[in-house]
C-alpha positions in Angstrom: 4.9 15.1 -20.7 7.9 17.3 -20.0 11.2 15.0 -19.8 13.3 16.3 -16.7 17.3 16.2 -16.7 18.5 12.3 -17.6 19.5 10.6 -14.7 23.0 8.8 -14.8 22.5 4.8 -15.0 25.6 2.5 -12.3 28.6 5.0 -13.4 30.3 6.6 -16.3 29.3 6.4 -20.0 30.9 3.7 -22.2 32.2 4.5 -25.6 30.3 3.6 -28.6 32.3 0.5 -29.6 32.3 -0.8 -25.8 29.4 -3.2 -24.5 28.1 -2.9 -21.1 26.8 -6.2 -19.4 23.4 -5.9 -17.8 22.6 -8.7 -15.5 20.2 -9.3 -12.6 22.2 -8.6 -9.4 23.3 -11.9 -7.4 20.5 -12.1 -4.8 18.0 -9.5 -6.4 14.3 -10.9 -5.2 15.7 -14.0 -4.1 16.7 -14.9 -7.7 20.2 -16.0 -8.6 19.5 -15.2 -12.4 21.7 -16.8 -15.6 20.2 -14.2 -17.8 22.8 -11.7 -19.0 22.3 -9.9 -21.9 25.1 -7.7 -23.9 24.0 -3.8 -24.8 25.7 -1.2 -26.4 26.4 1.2 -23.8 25.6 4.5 -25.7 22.5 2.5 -26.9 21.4 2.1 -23.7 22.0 5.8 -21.6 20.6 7.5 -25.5 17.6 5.0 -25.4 16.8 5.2 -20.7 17.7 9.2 -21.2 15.2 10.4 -23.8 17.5 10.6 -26.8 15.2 12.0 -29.8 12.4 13.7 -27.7 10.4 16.6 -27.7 11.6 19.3 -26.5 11.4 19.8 -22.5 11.2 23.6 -22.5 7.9 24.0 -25.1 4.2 24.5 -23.8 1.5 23.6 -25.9 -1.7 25.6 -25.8 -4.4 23.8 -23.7 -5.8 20.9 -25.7 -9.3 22.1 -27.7 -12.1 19.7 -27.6 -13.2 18.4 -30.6 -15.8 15.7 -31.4 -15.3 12.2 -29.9 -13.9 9.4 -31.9 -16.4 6.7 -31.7 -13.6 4.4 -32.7 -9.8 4.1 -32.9 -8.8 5.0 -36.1 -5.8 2.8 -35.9 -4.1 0.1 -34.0 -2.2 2.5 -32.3 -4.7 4.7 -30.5 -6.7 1.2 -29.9 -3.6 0.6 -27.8 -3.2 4.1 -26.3 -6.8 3.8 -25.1 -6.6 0.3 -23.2 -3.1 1.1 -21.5 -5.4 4.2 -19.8 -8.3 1.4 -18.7 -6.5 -1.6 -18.6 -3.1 -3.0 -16.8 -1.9 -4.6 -21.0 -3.3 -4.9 -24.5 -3.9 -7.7 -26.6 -4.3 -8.5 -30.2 -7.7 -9.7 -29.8 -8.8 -6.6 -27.1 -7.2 -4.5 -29.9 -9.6 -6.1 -32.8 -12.3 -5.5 -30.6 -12.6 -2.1 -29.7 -11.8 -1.2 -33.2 -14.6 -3.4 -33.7 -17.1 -2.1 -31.5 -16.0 1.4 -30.7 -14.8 2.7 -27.5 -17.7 3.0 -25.2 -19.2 -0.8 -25.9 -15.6 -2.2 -25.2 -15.2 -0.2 -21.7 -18.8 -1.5 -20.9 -17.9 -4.8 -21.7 -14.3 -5.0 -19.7 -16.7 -3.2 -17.0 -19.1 -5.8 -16.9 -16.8 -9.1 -16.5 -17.6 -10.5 -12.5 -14.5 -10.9 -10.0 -13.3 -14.5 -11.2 -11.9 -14.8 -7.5 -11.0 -12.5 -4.7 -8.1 -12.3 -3.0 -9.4 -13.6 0.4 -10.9 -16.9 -2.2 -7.0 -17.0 -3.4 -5.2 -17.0 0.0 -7.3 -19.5 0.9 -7.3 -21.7 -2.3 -3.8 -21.5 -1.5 -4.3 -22.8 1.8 -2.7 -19.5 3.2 -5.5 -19.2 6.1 -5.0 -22.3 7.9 -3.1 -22.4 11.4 -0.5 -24.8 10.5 3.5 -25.1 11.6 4.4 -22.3 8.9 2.7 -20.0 11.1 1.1 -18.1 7.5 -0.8 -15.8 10.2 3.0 -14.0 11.4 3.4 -13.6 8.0 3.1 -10.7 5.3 4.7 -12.2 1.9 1.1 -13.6 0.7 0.1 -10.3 0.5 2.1 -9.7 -2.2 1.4 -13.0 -3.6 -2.3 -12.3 -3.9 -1.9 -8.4 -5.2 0.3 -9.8 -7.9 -1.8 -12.9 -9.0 -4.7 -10.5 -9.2 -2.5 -7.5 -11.2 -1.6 -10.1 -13.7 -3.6 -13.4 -13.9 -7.0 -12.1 -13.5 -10.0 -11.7 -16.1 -10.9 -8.6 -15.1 -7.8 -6.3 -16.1 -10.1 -2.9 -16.1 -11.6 -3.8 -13.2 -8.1 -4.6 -11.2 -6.6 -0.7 -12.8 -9.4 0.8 -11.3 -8.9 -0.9 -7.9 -5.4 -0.2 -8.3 -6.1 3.6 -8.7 -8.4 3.6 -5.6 -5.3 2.0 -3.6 -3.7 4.7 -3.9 -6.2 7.5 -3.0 -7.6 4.7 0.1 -4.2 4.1 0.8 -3.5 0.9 3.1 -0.3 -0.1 3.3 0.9 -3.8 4.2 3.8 -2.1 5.9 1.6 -0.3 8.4 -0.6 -3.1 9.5 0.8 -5.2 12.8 -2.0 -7.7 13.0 -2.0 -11.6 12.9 -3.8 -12.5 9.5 -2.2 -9.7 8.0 -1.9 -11.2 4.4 -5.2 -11.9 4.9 -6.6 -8.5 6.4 -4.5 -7.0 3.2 -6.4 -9.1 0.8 -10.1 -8.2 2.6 -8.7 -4.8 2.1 -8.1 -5.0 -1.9 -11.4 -7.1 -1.8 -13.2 -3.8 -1.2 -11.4 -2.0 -3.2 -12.7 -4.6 -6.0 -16.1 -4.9 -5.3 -16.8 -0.9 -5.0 -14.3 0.2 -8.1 -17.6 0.1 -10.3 -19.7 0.7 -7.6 -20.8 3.6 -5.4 -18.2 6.3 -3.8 -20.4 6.3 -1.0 -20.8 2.7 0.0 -16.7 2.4 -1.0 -16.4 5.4 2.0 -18.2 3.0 4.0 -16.9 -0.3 3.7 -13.2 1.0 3.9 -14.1 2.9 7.3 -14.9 -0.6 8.6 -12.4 -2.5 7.1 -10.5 -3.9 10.0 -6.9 -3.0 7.9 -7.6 0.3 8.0 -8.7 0.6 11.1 -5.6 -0.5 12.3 -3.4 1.1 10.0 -5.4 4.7 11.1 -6.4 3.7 14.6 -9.9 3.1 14.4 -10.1 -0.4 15.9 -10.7 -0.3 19.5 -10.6 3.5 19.6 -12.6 4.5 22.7 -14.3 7.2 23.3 -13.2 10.1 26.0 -12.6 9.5 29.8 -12.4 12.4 31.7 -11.1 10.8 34.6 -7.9 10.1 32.9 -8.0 13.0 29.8 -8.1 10.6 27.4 -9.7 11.5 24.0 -10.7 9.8 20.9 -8.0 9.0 18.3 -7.6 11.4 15.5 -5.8 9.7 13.2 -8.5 8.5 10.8 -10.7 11.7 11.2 -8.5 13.8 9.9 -7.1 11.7 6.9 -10.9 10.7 6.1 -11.4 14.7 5.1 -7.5 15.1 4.1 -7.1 12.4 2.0 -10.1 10.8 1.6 -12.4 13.1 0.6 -12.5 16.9 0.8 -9.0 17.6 0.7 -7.3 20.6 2.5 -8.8 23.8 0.6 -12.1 24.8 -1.0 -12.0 23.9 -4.6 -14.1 25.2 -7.1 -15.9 22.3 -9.4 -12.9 22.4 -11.7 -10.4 21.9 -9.0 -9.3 24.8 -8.9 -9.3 26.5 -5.1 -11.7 28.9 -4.1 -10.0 32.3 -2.5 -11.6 34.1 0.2 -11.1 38.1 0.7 -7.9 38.2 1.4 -6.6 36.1 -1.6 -5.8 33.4 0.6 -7.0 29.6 -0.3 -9.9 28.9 2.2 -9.1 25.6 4.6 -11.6 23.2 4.4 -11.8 22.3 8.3 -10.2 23.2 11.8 -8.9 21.2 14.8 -12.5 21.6 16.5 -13.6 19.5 13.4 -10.9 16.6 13.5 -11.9 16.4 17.2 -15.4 16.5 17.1 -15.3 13.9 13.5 -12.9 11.5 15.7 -16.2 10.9 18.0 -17.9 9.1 15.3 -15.0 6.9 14.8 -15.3 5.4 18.6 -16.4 1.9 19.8 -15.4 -0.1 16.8 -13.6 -3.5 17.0 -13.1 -7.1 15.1 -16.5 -8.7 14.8 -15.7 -12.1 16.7 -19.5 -12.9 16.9 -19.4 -17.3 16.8 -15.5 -17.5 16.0 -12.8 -19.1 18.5 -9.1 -18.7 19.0 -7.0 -21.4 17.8 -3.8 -23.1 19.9 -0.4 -22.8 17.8 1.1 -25.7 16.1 4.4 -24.7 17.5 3.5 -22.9 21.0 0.7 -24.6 21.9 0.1 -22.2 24.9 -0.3 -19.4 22.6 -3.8 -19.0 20.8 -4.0 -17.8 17.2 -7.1 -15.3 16.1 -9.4 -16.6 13.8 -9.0 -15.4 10.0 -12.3 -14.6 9.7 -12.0 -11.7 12.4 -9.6 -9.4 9.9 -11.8 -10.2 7.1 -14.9 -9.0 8.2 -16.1 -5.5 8.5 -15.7 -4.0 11.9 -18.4 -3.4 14.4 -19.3 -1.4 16.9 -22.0 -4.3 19.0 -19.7 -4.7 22.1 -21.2 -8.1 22.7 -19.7 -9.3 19.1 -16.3 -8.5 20.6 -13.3 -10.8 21.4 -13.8 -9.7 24.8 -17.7 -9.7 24.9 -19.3 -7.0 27.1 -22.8 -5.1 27.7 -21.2 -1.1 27.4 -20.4 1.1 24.3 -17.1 2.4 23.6 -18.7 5.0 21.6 -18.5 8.5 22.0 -21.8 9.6 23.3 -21.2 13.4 23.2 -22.5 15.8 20.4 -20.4 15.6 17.3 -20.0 19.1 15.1 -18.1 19.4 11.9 -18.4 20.8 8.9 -21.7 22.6 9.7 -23.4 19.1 10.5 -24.7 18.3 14.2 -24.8 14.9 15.3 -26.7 14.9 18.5 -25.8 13.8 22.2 -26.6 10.1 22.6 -27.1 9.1 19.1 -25.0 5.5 18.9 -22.3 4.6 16.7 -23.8 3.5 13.5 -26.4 6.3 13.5 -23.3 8.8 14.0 -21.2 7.3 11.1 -23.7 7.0 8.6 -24.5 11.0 9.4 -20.7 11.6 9.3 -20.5 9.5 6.3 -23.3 11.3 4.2 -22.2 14.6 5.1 -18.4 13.8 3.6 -20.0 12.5 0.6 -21.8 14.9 -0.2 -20.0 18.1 0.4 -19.5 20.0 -2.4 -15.0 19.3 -2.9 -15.2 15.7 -3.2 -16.7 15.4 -6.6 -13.9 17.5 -8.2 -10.7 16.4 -5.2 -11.4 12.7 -6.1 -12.3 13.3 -10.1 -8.7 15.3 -10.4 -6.6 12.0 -8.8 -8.4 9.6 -10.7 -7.7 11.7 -13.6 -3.9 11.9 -12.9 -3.6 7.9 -11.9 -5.1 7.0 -15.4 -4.4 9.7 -18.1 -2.4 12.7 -17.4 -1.1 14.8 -14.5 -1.6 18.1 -15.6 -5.6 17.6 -16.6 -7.0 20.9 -18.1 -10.0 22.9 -15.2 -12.6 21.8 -18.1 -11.5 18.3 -17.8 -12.3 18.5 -14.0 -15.0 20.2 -14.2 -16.9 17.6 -17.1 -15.7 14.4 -14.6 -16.8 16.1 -11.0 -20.4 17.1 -12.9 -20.5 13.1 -13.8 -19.8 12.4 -10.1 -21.9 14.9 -9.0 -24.9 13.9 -11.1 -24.5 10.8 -13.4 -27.4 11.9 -15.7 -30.2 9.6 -13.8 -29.6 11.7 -10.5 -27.0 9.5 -8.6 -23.8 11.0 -6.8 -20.9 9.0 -6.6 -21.6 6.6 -9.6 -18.1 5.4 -10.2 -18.7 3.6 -13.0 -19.7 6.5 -15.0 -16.9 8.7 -13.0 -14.0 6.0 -14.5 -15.9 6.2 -18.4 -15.9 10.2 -18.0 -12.7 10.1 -17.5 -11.5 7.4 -20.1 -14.2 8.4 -22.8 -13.4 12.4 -22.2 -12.3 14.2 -25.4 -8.8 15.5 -23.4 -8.2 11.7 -23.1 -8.4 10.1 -26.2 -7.7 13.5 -28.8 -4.8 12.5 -30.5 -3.2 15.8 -30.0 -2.2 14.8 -26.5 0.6 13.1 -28.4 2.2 16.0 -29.3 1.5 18.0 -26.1 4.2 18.5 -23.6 1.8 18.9 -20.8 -0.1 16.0 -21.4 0.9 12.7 -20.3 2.1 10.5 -17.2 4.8 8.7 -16.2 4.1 5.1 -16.1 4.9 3.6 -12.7 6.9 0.6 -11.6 4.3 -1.4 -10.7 2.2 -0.6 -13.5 5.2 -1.6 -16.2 5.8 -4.8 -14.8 2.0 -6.0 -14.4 2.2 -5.1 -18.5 5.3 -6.7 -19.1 3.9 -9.7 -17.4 0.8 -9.8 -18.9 1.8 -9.0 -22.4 4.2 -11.7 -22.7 2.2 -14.5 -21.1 3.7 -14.9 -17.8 2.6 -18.0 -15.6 3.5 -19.0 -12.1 5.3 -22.5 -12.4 4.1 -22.9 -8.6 0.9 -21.4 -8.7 2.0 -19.3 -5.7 2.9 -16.0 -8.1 6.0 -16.3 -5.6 6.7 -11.9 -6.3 8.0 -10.9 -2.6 8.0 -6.8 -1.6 9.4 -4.9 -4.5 9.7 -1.4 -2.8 13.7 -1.5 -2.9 14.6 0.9 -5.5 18.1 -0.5 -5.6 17.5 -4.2 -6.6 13.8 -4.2 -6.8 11.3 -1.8 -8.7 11.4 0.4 -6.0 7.4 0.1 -5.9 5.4 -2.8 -4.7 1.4 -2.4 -5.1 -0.3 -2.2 -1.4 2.6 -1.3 0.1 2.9 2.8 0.2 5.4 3.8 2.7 2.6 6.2 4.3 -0.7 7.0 4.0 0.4 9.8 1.9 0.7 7.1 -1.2 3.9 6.3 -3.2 3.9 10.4 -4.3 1.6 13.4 -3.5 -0.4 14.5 -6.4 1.0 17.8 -6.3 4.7 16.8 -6.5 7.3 18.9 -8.6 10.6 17.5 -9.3 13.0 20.5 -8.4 15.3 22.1 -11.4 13.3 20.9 -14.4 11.1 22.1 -17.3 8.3 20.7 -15.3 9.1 23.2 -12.1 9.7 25.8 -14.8 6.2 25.8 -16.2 4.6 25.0 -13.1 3.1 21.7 -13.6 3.2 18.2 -11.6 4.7 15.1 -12.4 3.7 12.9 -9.4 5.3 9.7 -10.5 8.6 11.4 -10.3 8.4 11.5 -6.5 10.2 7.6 -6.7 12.3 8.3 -9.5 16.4 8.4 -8.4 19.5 7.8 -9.5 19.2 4.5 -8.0 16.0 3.8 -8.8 16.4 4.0 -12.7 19.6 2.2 -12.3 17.8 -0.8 -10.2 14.6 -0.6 -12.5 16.2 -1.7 -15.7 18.4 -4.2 -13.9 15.3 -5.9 -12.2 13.6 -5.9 -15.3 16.7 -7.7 -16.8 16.3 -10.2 -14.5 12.6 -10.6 -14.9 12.4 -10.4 -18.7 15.6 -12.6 -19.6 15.4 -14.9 -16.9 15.6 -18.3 -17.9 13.8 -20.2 -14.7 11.8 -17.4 -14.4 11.6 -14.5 -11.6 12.0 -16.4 -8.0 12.4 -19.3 -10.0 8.7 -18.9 -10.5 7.2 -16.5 -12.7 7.9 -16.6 -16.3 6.9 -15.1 -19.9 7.1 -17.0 -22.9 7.8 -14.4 -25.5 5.9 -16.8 -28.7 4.9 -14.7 -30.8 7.6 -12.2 -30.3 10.7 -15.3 -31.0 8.5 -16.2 -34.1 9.7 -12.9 -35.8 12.7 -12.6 -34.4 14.9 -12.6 -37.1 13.2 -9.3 -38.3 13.9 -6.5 -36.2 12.2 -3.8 -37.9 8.8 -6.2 -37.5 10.1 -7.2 -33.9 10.5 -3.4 -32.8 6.9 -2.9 -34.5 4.6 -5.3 -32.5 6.9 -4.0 -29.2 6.2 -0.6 -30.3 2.5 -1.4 -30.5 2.0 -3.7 -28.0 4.0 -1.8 -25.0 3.6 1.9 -26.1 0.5 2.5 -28.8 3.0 3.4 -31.1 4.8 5.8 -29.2 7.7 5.0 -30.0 9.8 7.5 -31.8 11.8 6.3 -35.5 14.7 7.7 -33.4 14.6 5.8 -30.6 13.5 2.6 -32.7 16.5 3.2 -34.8 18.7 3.4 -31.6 17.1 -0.2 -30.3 17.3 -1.9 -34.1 21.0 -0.8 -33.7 21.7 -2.8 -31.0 19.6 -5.7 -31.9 21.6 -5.9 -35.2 24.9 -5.7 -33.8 24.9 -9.7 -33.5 23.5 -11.9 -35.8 20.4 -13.6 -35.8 18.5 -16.0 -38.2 15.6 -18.4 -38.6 17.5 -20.9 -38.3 19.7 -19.5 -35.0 19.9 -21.1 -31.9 17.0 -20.9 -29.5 19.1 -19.5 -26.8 20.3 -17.0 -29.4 16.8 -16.1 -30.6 15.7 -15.5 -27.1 18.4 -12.8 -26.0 17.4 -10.8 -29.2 13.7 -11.0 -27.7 14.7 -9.7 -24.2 17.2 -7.4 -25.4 14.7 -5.9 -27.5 12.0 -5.8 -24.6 13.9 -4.3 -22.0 14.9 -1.3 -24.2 11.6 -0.6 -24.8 10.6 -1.1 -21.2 14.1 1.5 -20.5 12.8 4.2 -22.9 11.5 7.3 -22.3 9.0 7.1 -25.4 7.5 4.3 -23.4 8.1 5.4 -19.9 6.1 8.9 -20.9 2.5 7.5 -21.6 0.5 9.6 -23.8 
């Protein structure tokens, strides 16, 4: 993928012969850090700016299929192929799918159960129980519980895909003003687990009804219309249901592609009349409080704390079940047109949304306006029409007559020649940026990292300053982290008209505050928070090579990505100081991190291919 112009790092460019001190900042994520870490300071702008790469101005010609590769030929595409699936790789992942080819390894990652969930985890952690730390005012263990499943978890395909659907089903913790609301977050990625391999159908449903999104797009307790008053249904959800959710904005051909009517014009795939008769279905819901009780606070006593179990459970639309029981429906009982379906007068709420529901799911735009994000969250941004087109079929029909099979929608994509053809690596307009969150759950679980608490103590990272400027669940709208059609302005990529979402969150200040969190992260020495730490073994037993160092990083981290340029650059500034078998430990282990975060700053491995 197409390099834009290199951002500037803190301030001017160091000579040569100068060193430039990269440190965690005092107070970044709570962590007063001791690691510091000297770097050349041309090394470093040459290696975070794309010194050595392709050139930015050159278009390939649109990939031609060829036959599938049953199996990786080398190490190196066995790594490019699980960084697509899967959050890291390992030596023995990488043994295996050579082993066994690609298909039997997916179906194998695919088939591993959820070890836990992240309602199970909260609770393990006793992070449901009405005590004096009031957990229920709080949001942190959110972020806990995203980030122990991201990296501790046995099921790291399973946890990418989920990760993927959180940002098309987009929830944010920052939206969500509920007590529980750790909790209601974790029943939230719960579904997101428990459908990623399931049916796009049932998924449709079960978020509708989670109680986090109905409060983060008005849903719960919607009521239907008064006319004594002119009050009307919500639209909130209605309308980001078909936006977002969905069947997008325009017509789209099977390939993604939109459909033009006669005058040229893209054709708008609904009107106000359908956002306001949709938002009818979506009346009369509220937390299911059917056999639960309130509970007195610790520290107010007056005050009564909801029950946990009310956020976690799917919304309903029996009044009775309510927290304030009662005999009448808050359900729209009108007629309900959109999108050439008829919902007739009096039919009650769950009859309306399973019609609403089915006729979504099965209009003809969500097959290829789902297929094309999925695409660009795991492989590349700039998928090829065929590409689409071979996916949305799959979704469409997965060969036994089932629509929405995601399971065989995440191997089309994976498994698809555009995918795993080798001449992606040399294609400009192939490729994605790698994204914040999905570097650091790698660098985590590539080097071993364990939570000396338990707790996986990894607050908000959204701050782009200090932070990664990215923190998983927490999208500042419902619009995700980027839109899928974003264009950074001025650069080859505007130029040859092709998207490069990820660059949406990437600033001046964010690259600058990326490599110094990661600093702090990789080299610190009690670990991030005082907390989370990586143990680097196998990478401080062959330290005092840096051409095999580079090699397993270059592996590892990137499938081999990694230009002799840029690995040149890096060996450089390992070999500026000294280090032996026999070297101090502490010595040993700044080579390791040094060597780590360069990687982690370059643009061979920031571009995945």
């Amino acid at each position: 993928m197409m390099q834009p112009e290199c951002l500037p790092l803190d301030g001017p460019t160091k000579s040569d012969t100068a060193a430039d001190k990269v440190s965690a900042p005092q107070g970044t994520v709570g962590e007063k850090s001791p690691a510091i870490f000297a770097i050349p300071g041309a090394s470093l702008v040459v290696v975070a700016c794309g010194g050595g790469g392709a050139d930015g101005n050159s278009i390939a010609s649109v990939l031609t299929p060829s036959a599938p590769v049953a199996k990786p030929a080398t190490d190196g595409e066995a790594v490019r192929f699980i960084l697509k699936a899967s959050l890291a790789a390992t030596e023995p992942e990488i043994a295996d799918i050579r082993s066994v080819g690609y298909v039997a390894w997916l179906d194998k990652q695919m088939d591993i159960p959820i070890n836990q969930t992240g309602v199970a985890w909260l609770s393990s952690r006793g992070y449901d129980r009405v005590t004096v730390d009031e957990y229920y005012n709080q949001n942190t263990f959110a972020d806990y519980m995203v980030w122990n499943q991201l990296i501790a978890s046995p099921d790291p395909v399973r946890k990418r895909l989920a990760y993927a659907l959180s940002q098309f089903f987009v929830v944010s913790t920052n939206g969500i003003e509920i007590q529980w609301q750790s909790n209601a977050v974790a029943a939230y990625w719960d579904v997101l687990n428990r459908n990623a391999l399931g049916n796009f159908r049932q998924l449709l449903e079960d978020v509708t009804l989670n109680p986090s999104m109905g409060v983060y797009l008005s849903t719960l307790d919607n009521k239907k219309e008064d006319t004594r008053t002119g009050r009307v249904p919500d639209e909130n959800y209605a309308r980001e249901v078909m936006q977002l959710f969905t069947i997008g904005l325009n017509e789209l051909n099977n390939d993604g592609t939109k459909k033009v009517g006669t005058t040229g014009q893209p054709i708008e795939t609904y009107t106000s009349s359908d956002v306001s008769n949709l938002a009818r279905v979506f009346t009369g819901y509220s937390y299911d409080y059917a056999n639960l009780v309130r509970t007195p606070s610790v520290r107010f006593p007056s005050q009564s704390v909801a029950p946990v179990e009310s956020v976690i459970r799917a919304m309903t639309s029996d009044p009775t079940r309510w927290s304030r029981p009662q005999t009448s429906s808050e359900h729209s009982m009108l007629e309900k047109t959109f999108l050439g379906t008829t919902i007739p007068a009096n039919t009650d709420a769950p009859t309306s949304m399973k019609l609403a529901l089915d006729a979504l799911f099965n209009h003809p735009n969500v097959g290829p306006f789902f297929s094309k994000q999925m695409i660009q969250r795991l492989v590349t941004s700039n998928p090829s029409a065929g590409y689409v087109d071979r996916v949305a079929k799959i979704f469409n029909n997965n060969g036994s007559g089932v629509r929405g099979d995601l399971r065989a929608v995440f191997k089309a994509i994976l498994l698809d020649d555009e995918a795993t053809n080798a001449a992606g690596l040399t294609s400009p307009t192939f490729g994605k940026v790698r994204e914040p969150v999905l570097r650091f759950t790698q660098w985590a679980r590539s080097f071993g990292a364990t939570s000396r608490s338990g707790n996986w103590v990894i607050a908000n990272l959204s701050n782009p300053g200090t932070s990664l400027g990215q923190s998983p669940l927490r999208a500042p709208s419902v619009f995700n982290f980027y839109r899928p059609g974003y264009v950074p302005a001025n650069t080859a990529i505007a130029t040859n008209a092709l998207v490069a979402p990820e660059f949406q969150i990437v600033t001046e200040v964010s690259v600058a505050g990326y490599i110094n969190f990661m600093a702090s992260a990789i080299g610190s020495v009690n670990g991030l928070n005082n907390d989370v730490k990586a143990t680097y073994t196998r990478e401080l037993a062959i330290v005092s090579d840096t051409a095999a160092l580079l090699n397993r990083l270059s592996l590892l981290l990137s499938g081999n990505q990694l230009t002799d340029t840029t690995k040149a650059t890096i060996k450089a500034a390992l070999d500026a100081t000294t280090v032996t078998d026999t070297s101090a430990l502490a010595d040993k282990e700044r080579r390791v991190y040094l060597a780590t975060l360069l990687v982690f700053a370059s643009p061979d491995y920031l571009v995945q291919k």
